[in-house]
N, C-alpha and C positions, 0 to 999 in steps of 0.2 A: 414334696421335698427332694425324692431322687431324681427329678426332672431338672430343679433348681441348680442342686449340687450339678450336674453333666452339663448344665447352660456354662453354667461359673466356671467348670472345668475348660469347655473349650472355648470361654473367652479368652482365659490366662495361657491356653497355650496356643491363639493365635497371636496374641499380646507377643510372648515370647519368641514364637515365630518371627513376627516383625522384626522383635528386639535385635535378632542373631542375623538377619539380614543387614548385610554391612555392604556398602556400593567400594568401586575401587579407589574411589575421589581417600573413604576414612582408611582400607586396608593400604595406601602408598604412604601415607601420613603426609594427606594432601595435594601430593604431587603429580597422580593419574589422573585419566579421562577414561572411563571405558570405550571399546570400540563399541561399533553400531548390533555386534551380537550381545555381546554382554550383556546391553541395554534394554533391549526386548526383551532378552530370558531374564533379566533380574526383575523387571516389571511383569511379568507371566507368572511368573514365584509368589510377588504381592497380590497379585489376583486371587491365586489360589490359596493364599493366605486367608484375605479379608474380604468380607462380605459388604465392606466400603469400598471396595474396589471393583473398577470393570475394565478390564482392558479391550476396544473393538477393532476392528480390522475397518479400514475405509478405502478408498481410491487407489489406485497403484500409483506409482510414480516412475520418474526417466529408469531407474535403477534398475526396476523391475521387481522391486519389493514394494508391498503396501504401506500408506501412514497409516500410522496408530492413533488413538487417540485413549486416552487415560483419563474414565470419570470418575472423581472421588465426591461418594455422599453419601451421607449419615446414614439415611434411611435405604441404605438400596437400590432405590430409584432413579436408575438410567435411562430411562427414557425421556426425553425431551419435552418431550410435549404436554406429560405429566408433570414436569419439574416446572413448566412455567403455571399450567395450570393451580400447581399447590405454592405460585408466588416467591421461586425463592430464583437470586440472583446466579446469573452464571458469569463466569468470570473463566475466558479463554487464555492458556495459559502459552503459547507456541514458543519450542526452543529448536538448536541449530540448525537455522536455516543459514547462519554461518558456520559449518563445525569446528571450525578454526577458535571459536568464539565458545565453549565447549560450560560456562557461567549455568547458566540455565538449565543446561543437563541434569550436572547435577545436583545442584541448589532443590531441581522439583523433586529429584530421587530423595535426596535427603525429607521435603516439606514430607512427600507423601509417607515415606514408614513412620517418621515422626506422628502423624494423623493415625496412622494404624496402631500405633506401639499408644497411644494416648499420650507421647509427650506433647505434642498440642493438637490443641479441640479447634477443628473445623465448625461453625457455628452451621445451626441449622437448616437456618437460609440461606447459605452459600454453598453451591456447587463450583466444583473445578473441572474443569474439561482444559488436559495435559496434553499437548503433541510431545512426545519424548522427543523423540530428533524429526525435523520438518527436511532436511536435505540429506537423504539416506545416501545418494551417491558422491557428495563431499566427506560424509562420517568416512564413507568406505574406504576413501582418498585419501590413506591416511599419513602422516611423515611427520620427524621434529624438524624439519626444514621451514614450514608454511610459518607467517607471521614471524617474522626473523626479529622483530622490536617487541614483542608481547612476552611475558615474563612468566611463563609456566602456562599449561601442563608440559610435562614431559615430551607430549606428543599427541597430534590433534588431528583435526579433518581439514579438508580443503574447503576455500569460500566457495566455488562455482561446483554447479552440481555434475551431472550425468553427460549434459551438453554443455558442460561449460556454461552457463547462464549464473547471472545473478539472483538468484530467487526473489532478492530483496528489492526487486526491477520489473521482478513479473508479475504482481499482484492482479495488473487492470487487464495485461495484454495476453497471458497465460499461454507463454509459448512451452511452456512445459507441462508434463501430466502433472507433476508435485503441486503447479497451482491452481490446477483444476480439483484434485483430491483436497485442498485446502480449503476453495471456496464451497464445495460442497459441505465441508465440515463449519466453515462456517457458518451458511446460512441453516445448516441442520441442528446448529448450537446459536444462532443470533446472540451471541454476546452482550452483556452488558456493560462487561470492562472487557478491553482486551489488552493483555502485556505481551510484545515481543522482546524475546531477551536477548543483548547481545555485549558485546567486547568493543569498547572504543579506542581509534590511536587519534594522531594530534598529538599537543601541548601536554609537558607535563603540570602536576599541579600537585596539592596533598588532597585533594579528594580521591575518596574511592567509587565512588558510583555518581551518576549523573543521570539526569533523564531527558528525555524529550518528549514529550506529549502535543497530543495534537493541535496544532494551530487555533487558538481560540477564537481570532477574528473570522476565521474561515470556517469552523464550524457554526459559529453565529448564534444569537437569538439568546434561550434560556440555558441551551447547552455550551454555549462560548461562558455566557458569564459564569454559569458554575462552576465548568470546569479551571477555569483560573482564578474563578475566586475562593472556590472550596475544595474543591476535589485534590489541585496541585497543593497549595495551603499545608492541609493537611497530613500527608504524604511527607512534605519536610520537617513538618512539627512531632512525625510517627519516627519517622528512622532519624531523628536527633535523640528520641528516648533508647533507642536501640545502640549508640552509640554509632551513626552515622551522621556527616556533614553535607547532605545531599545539595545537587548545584542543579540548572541546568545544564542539557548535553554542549560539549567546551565547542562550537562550531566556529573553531578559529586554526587554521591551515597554515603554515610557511609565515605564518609570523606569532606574536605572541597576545596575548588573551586579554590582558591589565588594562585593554582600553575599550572591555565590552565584544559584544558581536551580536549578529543577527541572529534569531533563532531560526534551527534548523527546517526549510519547507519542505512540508511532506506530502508533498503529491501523490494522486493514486495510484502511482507506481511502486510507492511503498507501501508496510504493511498496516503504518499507522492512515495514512491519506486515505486506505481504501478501504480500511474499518469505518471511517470517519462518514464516508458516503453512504453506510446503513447504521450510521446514528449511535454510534458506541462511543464510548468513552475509550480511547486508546493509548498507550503510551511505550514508548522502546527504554527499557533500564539499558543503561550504557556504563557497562564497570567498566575501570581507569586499565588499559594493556601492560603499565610498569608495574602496579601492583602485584606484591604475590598472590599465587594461586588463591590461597585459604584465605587471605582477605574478600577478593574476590565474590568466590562462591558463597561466604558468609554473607555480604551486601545483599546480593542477589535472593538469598535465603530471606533473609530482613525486611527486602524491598516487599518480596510478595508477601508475607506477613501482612507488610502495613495495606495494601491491597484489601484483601479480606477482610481486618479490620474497619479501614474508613468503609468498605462496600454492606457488612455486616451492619454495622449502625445508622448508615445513610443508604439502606435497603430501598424504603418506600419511595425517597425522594427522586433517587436515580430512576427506579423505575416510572412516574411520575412525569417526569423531565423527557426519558427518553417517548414516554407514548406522545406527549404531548407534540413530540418534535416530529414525532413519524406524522402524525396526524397535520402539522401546521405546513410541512414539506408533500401533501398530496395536496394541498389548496393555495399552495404560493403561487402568483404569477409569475416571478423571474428568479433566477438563478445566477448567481456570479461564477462566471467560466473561468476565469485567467485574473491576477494579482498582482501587486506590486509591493514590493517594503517600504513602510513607512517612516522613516528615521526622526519624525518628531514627538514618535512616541516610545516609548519606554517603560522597563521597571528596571528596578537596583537590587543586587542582591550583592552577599556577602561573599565574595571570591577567598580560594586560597591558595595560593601559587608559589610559585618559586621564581628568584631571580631569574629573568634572561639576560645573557650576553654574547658575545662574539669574542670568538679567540680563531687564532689559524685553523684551516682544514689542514689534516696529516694525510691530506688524501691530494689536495689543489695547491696549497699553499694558502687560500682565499679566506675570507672571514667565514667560517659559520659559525650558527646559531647554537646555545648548550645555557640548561639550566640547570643553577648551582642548589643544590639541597643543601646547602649549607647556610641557605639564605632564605630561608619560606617568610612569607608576608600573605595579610592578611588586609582586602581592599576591597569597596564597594565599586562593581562597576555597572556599567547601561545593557541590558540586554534588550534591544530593539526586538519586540515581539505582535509589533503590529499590522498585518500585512491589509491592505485598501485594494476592493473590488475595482478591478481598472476594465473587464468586460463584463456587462451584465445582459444577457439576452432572457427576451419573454419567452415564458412558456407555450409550445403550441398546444391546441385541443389533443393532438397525439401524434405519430410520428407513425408512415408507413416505411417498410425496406419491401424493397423487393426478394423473393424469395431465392434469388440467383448468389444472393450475398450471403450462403448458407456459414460460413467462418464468423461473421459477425451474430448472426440470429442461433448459436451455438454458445455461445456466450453467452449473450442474455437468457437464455433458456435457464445455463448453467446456476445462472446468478438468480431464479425466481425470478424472471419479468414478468408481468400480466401481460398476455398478448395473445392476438389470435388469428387464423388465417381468412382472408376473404373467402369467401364462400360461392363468388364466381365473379366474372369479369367487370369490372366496378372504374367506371366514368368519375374522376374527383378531382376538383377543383384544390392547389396546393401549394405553398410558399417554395420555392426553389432556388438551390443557392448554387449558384456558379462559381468556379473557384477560378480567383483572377490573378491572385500571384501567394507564393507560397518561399519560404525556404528549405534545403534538406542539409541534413549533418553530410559534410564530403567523407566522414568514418562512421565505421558501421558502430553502433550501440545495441549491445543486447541483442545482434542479429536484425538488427532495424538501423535505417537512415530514417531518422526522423524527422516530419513535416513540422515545422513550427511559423509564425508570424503570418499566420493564412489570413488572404482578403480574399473579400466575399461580394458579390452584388446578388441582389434575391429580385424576382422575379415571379409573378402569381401565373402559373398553368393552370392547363387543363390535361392532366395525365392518367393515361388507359394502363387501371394495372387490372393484374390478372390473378386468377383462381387460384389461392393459394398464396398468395403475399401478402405480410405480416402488417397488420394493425396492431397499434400498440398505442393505447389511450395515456393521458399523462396525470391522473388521477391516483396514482397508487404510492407507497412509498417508497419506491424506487425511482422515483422523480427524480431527484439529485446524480443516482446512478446514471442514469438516462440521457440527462443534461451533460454532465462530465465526460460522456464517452461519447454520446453519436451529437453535438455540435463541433463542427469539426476546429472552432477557433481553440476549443479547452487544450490545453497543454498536454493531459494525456489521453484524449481523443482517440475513436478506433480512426479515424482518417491521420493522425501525428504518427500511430505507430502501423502506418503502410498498408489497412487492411481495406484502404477504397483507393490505390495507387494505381488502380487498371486503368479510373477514369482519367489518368492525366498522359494517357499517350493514346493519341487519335489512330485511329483503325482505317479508315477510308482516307485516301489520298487525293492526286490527279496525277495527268504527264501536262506541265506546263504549256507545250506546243500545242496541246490541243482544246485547252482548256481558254488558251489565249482567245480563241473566235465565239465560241461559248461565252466567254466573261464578257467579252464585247458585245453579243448580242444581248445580252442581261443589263446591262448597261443602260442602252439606249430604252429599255422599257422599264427601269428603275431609277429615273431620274434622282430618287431622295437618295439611292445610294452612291450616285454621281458624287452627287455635293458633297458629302461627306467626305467622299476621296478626293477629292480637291480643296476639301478645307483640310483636308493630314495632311497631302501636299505641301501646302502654304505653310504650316505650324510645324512642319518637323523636314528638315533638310536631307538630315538620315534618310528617313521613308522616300522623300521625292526623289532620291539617288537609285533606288533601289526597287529593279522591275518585277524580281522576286516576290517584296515584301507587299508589293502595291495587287498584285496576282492574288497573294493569299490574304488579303485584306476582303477583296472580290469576294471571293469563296468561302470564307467564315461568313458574310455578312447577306449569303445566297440561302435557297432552301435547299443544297448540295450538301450545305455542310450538316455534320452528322450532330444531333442533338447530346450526346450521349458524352462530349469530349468534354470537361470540365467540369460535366455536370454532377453533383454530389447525389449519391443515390438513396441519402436519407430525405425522404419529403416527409416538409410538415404542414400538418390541414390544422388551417386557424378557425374554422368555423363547422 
């Protein structure tokens, strides 16, 4: 019995404890954001608090501080690998990776003392895994200046982090530590939902929150149709009981919304496109930037609510769906790399907006755009949400890199690949793709000029690699990963964001004077490559003008020229 009484005692005074912890969001009345110490130490307090709480130290980041990550369960049990073992859902929770966007913060500081103090029960099976703030060195950056059109807090973080980077840009290409420490967390936590939270501008409208979830066509199969048939569903039919009108996210820019829009593509550059590639159900909550604050963080509070909820009751099935998908994604033979929007498909949903119009600029004299809240209406429009596979390549038996492309096999390492080093000098027959014309951005992005519109011709070798260079079989569930970054056609490809740009500038040269008598003796005992230069000649006027062009025609098409210029240095063995 005095063991009972002393349990009961120090439940009700960790209870109380919670209770008395208050975040700055409720002591401003509404109107604060903690900085990035605050945020730590008041989460360090809930640790020490509750025995449902773990705060862990993970990855450093640009800043030089580490991410956190914040696990809340029932039973205590933080470790991972246990938690899947005893079958219960994790659901990754990531907030400012914008800090400017500051929703998420505290909406989780709120969920979590609430879980502690028992004003709501985190269900059994559900674990949460928190990154408190994901861009430590935007929190730090801190001004009321940033986001000049957003309507509270008082005062916030900057978007770009420590280098200036967009976080929400670095997912696949991880030029920062922040998203290296992130991948790590994630694949140490494999998700089975994951929410990134953030702050939307655009259009106004009377919605408060919005979402965007993962592209259904492009996750495909059993997990496309679910998630748009059930998963989103759902989610709008939870936060309508909560007293929210949830939309999707408004992807409508410089003009106005009342006639539909595309929905937003999430490439694996962002946080949802590159959850999406190890099989998670993803989705970015987007509260409305005119809203007030306390609206706001209330939404955001709500949305993850309904999370837990649909994920609590549809436990087994997600799980279910997602083994299923892992497992159908290590035995597919192709892969769709690149997309296009399909605008004959569609769904409707129920918009709610505000008049736009045009009245003078007090700035030009010139028409712009303003809408009247004195005018809200209420409209069904088309959200085109279909995007159609426009490249599909086959899967090869596996994919060797040579071990000199350590920047790339540094990444896959990071990300779990199955892969392994040749074990000595290994003679292997291989599909090779030449890179034959390409585009680059004339401005930098992200600290990258990015390759896009790549053509290709392939080619079957016989290539001598060496002791120590990476085989990598295409049997695992990182297929999809695989496919999407080392084909160099995929959109966010490691060749798109510059990390095999070595091969596109030739090393070995000549001096044309002397190469001139040389080419002409290669000539005369190369008759097929005669003709050929006398049929470019004849077909292009340009070239036959041009004694330069006709020189280096010679010399690409000799055994002078270097193998190694165009050549893409992922090989794939089909057999």
């Amino acid at each position: 019995m005095r063991h009972f009484f002393l349990i009961f005692f120090l439940l009700v005074s960790f209870i109380a404890g919670a209770q008395k912890l208050t975040t700055r969001f409720e002591q401003s009345n509404s109107t604060q954001t903690p900085d990035y110490f605050e945020i730590i130490d008041w989460w360090k307090k809930l640790d020490l608090q509750s025995g449902k709480i773990k705060m862990l130290t993970m990855g450093i980041t640009d800043a030089g501080y580490p991410l956190h990550l914040v696990v809340v369960s029932n039973n205590g049990d933080y470790n991972f690998s246990n938690i899947r073992k005893n079958n219960k859902r994790i659901i990754l929770i990531n907030n400012g990776i914008h800090p400017g966007e500051p929703d998420g913060i505290d909406a989780s500081m709120l969920l979590a003392r609430d879980i502690v103090a028992g004003k709501y029960k985190i269900p059994d099976n559900i674990v949460l895994a928190i990154i408190p703030v994901y861009n430590i060195g935007g929190c730090l950056n801190r001004s009321a200046n940033y986001r000049v059109d957003q309507n509270g807090p008082e005062e916030f973080g900057f978007r770009g982090n420590s280098q200036n980077l967009d976080l929400n840009r670095d997912f696949i290409k991880c030029d920062s530590r922040d998203a290296r420490a992130f991948t790590e967390i994630f694949h140490l936590t494999d998700p089975d939902v994951f929410v990134d939270n953030h702050v939307s501008n655009g259009a106004d409208y009377q919605h408060v929150m919005t979402l965007l979830t993962t592209q259904n066509s492009k996750l495909g199969g059993t997990m496309g149709e679910y998630i748009s048939k059930e998963f989103e569903p759902a989610l709008y039919s939870l936060m309508k009981t909560k007293g929210f009108d949830l939309i999707p996210y408004v992807n409508s820019f410089g003009d106005t919304p009342e006639n539909g829009w595309p929905e937003y593509w999430d490439s694996p550059r962002y946080a949802s496109g590159y959850a999406a590639l190890w099989h998670t159900f993803s989705f970015v909550p987007e509260s409305h930037m005119l809203k007030p604050y306390d609206q706001r963080v209330k939404a955001t509070y709500a949305l993850m609510q309904s999370f837990i909820e649909f994920t609590k009751k549809n436990s087994e099935q997600i799980k279910s769906i997602r083994n299923q998908t892992k497992k159908s994604v290590e035995t597919a033979n192709e892969f769709p790399v690149s997309w296009s929007l399909n605008r004959s498909q569609f769904k409707e949903v129920m918009y709610k907006g505000y008049e736009a119009g045009r009245k003078p600029s007090e700035i030009s004299g010139l028409p712009r755009l303003f809408y009247d809240r004195n005018k809200p209406f209420e409209k069904k429009v088309k959200i085109y949400n279909h995007f159609a596979p426009k490249t599909i390549i086959k899967k090869p038996k596996a994919y060797v890199i040579p071990q000199g492309w350590w920047k790339v096999i540094e990444l896959l390492k990071l990300n779990k690949v199955q892969m392994s080093q040749l074990k000595k000098d290994t003679i292997i027959e291989a599909e090779v793709y030449k890179i034959e014309d390409y585009k680059t951005t004339p401005r930098q992005y992200e600290m990258h000029h990015l390759n896009s519109d790549v053509k290709t011709t392939t080619t079957m070798q016989t290539i001598r690699f060496l002791k120590g260079d990476w085989y990598i079989p295409m049997n695992q569930p990182a297929n999809r990963f695989l496919m999407e970054t080392l084909e160099p056609q995929a959109e966010d490809s490691y060749f798109a964001w510059n990390y095999f740009d070595a091969i596109l500038g030739q090393k070995e040269g000549y001096s044309a004077y002397v190469f001139e008598d040389i080419a002409a003796g290669y000539l005369k005992n190369n008759t097929e490559l005669k003709v050929k230069l006398e049929q470019r000649k004849q077909s292009d006027t340009a070239f036959a003008g041009n004694a330069r062009a006709q020189l280096n025609f010679v010399y690409q098409n000799s055994s002078w020229y270097e193998p190694a210029h165009m050549r893409y240095p992922v090989y794939r063995i089909l057999k």
